[in-house]
TORNUKE-591065 format. One line per 10 residues: for each residue x, z, y of N, C-alpha, C. Coordinates in steps of 0.05 Angstrom, whole numbers. Layout:
BEGIN
X Z Y X Z Y X Z Y  ...
***
This chain:
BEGIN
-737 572 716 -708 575 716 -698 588 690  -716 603 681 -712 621 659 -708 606 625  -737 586 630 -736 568 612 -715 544 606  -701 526 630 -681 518 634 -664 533 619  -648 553 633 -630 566 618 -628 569 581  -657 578 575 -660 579 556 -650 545 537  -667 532 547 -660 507 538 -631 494 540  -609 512 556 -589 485 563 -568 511 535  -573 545 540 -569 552 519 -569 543 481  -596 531 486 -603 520 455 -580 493 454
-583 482 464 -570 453 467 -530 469 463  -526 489 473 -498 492 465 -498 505 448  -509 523 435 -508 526 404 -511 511 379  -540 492 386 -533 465 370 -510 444 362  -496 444 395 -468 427 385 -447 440 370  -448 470 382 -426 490 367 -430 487 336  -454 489 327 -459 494 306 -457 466 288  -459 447 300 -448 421 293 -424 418 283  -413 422 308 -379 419 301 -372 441 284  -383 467 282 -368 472 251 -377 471 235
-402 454 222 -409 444 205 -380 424 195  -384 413 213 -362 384 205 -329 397 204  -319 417 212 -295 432 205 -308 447 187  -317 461 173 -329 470 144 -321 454 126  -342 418 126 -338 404 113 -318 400 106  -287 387 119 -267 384 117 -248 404 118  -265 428 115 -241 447 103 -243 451 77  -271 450 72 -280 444 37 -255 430 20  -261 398 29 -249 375 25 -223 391 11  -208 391 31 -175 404 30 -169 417 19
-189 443 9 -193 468 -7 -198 455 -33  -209 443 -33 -217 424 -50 -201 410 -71  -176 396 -61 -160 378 -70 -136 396 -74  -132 421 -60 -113 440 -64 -124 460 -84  -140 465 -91 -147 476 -117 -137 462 -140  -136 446 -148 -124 442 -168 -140 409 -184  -132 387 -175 -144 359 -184 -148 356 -219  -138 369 -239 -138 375 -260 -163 388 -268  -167 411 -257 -187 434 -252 -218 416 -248  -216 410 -219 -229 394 -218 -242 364 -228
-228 359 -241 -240 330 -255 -244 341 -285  -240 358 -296 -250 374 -318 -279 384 -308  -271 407 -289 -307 409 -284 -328 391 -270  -315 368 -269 -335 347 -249 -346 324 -280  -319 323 -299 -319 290 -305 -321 264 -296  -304 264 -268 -293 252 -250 -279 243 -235  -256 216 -240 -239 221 -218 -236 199 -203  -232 202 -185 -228 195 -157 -206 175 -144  -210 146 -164 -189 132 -147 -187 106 -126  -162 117 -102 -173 103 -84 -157 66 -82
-163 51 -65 -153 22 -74 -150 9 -46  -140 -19 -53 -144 -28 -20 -159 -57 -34  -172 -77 -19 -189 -92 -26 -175 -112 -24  -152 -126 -8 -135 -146 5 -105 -141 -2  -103 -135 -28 -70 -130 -34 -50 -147 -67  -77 -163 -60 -76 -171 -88 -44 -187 -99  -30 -188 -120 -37 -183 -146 -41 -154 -150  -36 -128 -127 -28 -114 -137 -61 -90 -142  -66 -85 -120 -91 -71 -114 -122 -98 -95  -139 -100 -106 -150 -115 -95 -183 -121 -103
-204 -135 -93 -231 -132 -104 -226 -160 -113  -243 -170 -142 -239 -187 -150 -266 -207 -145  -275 -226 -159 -306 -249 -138 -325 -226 -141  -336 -214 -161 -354 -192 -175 -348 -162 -155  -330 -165 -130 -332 -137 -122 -327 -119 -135  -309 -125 -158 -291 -95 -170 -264 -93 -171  -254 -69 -165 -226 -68 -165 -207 -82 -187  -189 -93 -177 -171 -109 -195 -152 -107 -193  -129 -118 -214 -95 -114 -203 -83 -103 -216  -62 -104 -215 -40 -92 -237 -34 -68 -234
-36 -49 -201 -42 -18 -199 -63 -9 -211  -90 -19 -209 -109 -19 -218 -106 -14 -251  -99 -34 -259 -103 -31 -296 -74 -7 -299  -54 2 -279 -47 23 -289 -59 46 -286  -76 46 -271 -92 73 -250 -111 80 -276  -131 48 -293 -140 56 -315 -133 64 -340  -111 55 -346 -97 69 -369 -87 102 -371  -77 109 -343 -81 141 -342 -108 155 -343  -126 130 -322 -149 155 -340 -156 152 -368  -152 137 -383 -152 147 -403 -138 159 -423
-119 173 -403 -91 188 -417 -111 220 -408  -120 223 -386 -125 242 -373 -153 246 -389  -169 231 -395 -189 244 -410 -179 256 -438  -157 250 -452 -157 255 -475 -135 284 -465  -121 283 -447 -103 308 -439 -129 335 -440  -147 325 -425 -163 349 -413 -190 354 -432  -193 336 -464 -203 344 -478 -225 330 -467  -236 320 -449 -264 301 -440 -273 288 -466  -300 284 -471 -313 263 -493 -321 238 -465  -320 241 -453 -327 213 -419 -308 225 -401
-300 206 -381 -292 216 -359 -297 187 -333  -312 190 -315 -321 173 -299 -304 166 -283  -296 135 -280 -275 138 -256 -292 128 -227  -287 137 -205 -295 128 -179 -274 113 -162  -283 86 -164 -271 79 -143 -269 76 -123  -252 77 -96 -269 79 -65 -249 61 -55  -246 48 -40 -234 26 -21 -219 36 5  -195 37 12 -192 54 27 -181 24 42  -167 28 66 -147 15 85 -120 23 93  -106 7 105 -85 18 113 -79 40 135
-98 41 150 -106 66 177 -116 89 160  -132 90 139 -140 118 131 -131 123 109  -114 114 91 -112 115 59 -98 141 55  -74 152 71 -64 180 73 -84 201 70  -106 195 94 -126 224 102 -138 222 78  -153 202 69 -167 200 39 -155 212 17  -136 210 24 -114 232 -7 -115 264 8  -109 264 32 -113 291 43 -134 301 38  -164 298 47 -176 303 53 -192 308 21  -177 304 1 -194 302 -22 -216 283 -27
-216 261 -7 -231 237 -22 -232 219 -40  -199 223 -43 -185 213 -81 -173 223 -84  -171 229 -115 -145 238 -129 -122 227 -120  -121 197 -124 -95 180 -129 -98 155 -117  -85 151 -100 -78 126 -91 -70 104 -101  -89 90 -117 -82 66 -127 -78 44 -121  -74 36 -90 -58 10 -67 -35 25 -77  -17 20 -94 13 33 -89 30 28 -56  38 42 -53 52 35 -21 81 49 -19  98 43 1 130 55 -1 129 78 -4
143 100 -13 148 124 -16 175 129 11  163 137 28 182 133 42 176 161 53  205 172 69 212 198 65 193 211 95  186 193 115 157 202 128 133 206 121  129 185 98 109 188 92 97 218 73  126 225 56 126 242 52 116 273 57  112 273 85 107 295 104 83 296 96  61 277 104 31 269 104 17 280 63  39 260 45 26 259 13 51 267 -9  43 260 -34 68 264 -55 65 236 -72
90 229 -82 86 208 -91 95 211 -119  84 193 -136 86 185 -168 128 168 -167  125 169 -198 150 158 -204 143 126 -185  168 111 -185 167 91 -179 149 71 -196  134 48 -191 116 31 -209 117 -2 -197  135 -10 -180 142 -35 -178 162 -43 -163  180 -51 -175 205 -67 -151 197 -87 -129  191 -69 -111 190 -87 -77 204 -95 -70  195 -111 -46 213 -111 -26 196 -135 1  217 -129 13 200 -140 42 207 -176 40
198 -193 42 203 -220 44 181 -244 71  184 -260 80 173 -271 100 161 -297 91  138 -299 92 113 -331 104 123 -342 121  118 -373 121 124 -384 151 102 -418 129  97 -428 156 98 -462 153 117 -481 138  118 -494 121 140 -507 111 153 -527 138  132 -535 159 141 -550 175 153 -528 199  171 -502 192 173 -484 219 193 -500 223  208 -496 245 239 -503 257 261 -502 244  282 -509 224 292 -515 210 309 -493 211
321 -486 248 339 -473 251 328 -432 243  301 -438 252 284 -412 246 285 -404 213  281 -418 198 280 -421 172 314 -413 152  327 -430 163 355 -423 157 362 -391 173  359 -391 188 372 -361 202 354 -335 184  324 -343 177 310 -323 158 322 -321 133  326 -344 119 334 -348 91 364 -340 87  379 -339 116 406 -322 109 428 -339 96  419 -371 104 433 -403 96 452 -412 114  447 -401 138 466 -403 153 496 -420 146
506 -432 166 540 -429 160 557 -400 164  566 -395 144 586 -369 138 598 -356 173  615 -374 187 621 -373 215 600 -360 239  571 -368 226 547 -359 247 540 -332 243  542 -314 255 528 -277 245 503 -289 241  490 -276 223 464 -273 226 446 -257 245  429 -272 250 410 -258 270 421 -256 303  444 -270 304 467 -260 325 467 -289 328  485 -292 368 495 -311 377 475 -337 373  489 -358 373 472 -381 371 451 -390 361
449 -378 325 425 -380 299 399 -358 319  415 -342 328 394 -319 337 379 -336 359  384 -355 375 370 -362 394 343 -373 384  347 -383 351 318 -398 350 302 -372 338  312 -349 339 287 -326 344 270 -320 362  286 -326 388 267 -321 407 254 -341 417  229 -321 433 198 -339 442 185 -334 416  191 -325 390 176 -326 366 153 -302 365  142 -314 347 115 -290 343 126 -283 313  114 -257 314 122 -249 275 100 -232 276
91 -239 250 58 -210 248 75 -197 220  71 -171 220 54 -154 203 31 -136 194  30 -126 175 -2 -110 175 0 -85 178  -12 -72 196 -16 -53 212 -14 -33 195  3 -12 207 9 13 185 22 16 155  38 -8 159 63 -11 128 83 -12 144  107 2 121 128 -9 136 139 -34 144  128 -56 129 132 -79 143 138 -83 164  109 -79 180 112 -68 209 132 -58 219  136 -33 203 157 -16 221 178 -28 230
187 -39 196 221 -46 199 227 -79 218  196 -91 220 193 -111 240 210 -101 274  185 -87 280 198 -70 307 231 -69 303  238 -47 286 263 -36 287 285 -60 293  277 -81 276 296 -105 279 298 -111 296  275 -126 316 267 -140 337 290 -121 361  277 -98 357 292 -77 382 323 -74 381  342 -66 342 356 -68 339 377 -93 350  366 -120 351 383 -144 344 376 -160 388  356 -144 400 347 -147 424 345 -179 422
322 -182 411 297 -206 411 288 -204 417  286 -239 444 254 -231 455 229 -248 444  227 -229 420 200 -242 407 175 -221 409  155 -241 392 123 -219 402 119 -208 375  115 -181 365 106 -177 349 63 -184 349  54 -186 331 25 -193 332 14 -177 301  17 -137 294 9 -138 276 -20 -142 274  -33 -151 244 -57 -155 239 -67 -138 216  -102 -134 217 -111 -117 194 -110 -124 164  -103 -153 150 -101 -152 127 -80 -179 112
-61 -180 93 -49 -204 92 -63 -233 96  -95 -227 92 -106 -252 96 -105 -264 123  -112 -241 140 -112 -253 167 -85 -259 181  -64 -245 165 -39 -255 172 -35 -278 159  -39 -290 145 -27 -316 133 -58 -340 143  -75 -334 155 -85 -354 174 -69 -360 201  -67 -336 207 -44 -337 239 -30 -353 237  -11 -364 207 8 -373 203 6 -406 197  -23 -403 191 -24 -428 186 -41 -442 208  -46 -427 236 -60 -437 249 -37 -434 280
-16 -431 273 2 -432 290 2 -405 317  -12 -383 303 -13 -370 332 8 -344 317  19 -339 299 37 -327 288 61 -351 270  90 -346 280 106 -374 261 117 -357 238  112 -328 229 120 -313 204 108 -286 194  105 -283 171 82 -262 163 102 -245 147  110 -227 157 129 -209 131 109 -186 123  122 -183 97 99 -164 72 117 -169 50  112 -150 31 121 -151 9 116 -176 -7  126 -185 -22 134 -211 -28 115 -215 -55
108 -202 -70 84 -208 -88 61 -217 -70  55 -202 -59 34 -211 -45 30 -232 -32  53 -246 -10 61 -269 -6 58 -290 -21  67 -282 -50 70 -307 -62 37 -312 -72  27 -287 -76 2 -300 -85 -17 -309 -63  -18 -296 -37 -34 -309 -20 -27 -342 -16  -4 -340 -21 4 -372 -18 -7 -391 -39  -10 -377 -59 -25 -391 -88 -49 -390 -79  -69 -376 -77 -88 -373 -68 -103 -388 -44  -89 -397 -24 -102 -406 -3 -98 -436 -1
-126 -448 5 -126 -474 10 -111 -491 11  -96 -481 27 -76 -493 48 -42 -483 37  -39 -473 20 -20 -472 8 6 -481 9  -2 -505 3 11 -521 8 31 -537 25  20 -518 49 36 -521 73 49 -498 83  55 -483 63 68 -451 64 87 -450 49  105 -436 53 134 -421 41 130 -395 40  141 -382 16 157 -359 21 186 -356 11  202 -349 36 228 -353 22 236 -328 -6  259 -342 -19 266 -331 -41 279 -297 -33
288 -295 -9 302 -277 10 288 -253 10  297 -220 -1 289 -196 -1 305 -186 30  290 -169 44 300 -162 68 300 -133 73  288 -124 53 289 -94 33 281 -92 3  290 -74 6 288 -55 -20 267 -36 -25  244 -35 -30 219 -18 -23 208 -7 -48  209 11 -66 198 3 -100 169 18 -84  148 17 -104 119 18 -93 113 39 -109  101 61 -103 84 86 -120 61 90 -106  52 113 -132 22 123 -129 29 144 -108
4 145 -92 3 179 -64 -16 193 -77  -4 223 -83 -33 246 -90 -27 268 -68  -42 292 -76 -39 314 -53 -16 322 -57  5 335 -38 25 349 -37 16 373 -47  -6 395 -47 -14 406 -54 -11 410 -88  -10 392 -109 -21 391 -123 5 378 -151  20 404 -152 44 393 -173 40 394 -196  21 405 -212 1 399 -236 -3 371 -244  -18 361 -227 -24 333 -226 -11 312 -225  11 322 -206 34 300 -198 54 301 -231
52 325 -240 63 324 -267 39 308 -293  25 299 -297 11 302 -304 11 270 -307  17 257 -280 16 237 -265 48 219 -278  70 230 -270 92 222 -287 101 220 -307  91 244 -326 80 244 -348 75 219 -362  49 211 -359 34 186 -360 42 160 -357  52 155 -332 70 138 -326 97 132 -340  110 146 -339 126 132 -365 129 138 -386  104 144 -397 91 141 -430 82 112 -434  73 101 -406 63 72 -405 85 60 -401
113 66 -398 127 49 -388 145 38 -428  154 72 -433 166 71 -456 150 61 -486  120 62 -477 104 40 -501 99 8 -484  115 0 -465 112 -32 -463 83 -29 -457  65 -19 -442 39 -37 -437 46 -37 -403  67 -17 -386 65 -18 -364 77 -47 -358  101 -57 -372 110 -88 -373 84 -99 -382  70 -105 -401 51 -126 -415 25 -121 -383  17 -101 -365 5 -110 -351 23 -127 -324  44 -121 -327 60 -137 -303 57 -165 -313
73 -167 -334 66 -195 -348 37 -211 -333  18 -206 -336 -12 -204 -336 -20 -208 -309  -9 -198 -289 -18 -197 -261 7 -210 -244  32 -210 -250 58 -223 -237 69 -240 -248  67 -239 -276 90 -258 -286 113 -247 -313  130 -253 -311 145 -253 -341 162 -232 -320  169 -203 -327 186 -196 -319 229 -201 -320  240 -208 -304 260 -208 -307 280 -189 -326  311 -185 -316 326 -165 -337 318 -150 -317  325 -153 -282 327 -134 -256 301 -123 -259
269 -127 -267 252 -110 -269 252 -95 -294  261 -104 -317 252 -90 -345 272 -66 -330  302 -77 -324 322 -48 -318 310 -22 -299  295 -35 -277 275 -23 -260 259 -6 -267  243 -15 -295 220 5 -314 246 30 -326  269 15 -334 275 31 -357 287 65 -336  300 49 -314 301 72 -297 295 93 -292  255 78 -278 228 97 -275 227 121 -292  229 110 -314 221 129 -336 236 167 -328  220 186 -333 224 210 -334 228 221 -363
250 236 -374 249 232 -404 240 262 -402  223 278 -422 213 292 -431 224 320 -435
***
């Protein structure tokens, strides 16, 4: 009986001592990233940026499995703003692949400096990270089949006859019964819901884990529209086989501009970070990589950069 005891004793100190191993760990982490990311990548010669693999032009892995994209080649040009700030002769960058479910905690938790998937700066998200100047004119836009329902298509694209509300009355009927995906944990999503509930449609939302797998849905008929930010759209549509039998309309359905997430903790950095950013903006290489990864910027984007800019 004695030995028992003894034994069922050992067995609950072992788990105790487990679990605060693993709260230690992640209080490190936190301690960690709230000390000071400057500090730190000085005494490491290291920094820490995180990406998403499926976001491409913007953040994305290229055939070779390395990060690519036009966040990307801005993410690299600060570090090498940041090695020459902090006096480095090297400075290593790490890159780590995050998702849309954990990419927040990964900035929390001190597993990157900087979030290089740019994503909305939106005033919830805020609570969770801190965000960089603005670095791309978004916005939300919709996928479909070129062969969808004519009337579905017109009521998205906002073609309507003048007399019809949008989204309302008659045009609104060929919304419902519809499926619409987004990808899980953007606002895409969100502002999906909000509508659906707002405008009382009875359609299915179906979000999914990455634009790829949303724009198969679409082309395999078990989703009839994929909303996401509209770069991305357009290139998955370039990109996929089947292309060809896809749209994305010309139609913005927000306004979303895209930034970098660092620690809220950490206003050194975040300065450090803006800084940078529109040093790249006011020497033309932050345009010459847009060029490069999107396209010829318009007047509405160059005015966009000239905006961004923080003057000194």
């Amino acid at each position: 009986m004695q030995l028992a005891r003894l034994l069922n004793l050992s067995r609950r100190l072992i788990v105790v001592s487990a679990q605060l191993s693993v709260t230690l760990l992640l209080q490190a982490n936190v301690l960690q990233a709230a000390s000071g990311t400057l500090d730190r990548v000085r005494h490491t010669g290291t920094l820490k940026l995180g990406y998403y693999s499926d976001a491409r032009p913007l953040s994305y892995q290229d055939e070779g499995g390395k990060p690519a994209g036009y966040a990307i080649a801005i993410c690299q040009e600060m570090a090498n703003d940041l090695k020459s700030e902090l006096g480095l002769s090297t400075l290593g960058v790490e890159f780590v692949v995050v998702t849309t479910a954990d990419r927040f905690n990964a900035v929390q938790q001190g597993k990157v400096d900087l979030l290089c998937g740019p994503s909305v700066a939106s005033l919830d998200r805020r609570r969770e990270v801190s965000y960089s100047i603005p670095i791309f004119p978004a916005g939300l836009a919709a996928l479909m089949r070129v062969d969808v329902p004519a009337q579905v298509r017109e009521v998205l694209s906002g073609q309507q006859a003048p007399y019809r509300p949008l989204w309302r009355g008659s045009m609104g009927l060929a919304l419902q019964k519809r499926t619409f995906s987004a990808v899980t944990g953007t606002t895409s999503l969100n502002w999906l819901n909000s509508k659906i509930n707002q405008l009382k449609i009875d359609a299915r939302v179906l979000p999914v884990d990455s634009h790829g797998e949303g724009v198969q849905k679409v082309l395999d008929r078990s989703s009839d529209v994929l909303f996401g930010e509209r770069s991305i759209l357009l290139d998955a549509k370039k990109r996929s086989p089947s292309g060809g039998d896809l749209i994305v309309l010309d139609r913005f359905f927000t306004y979303e501009p895209l930034a970098l997430a660092l620690s809220r903790e950490d206003e050194d950095f975040r300065l450090f970070v803006d800084r940078s950013l529109s040093k790249l903006i006011r020497s033309g290489t932050t345009q010459s990589l847009y060029r490069n990864f999107i396209g010829e910027p318009d007047e509405n984007t160059l005015t966009f950069f000239r905006l961004s800019t923080v003057p000194e």
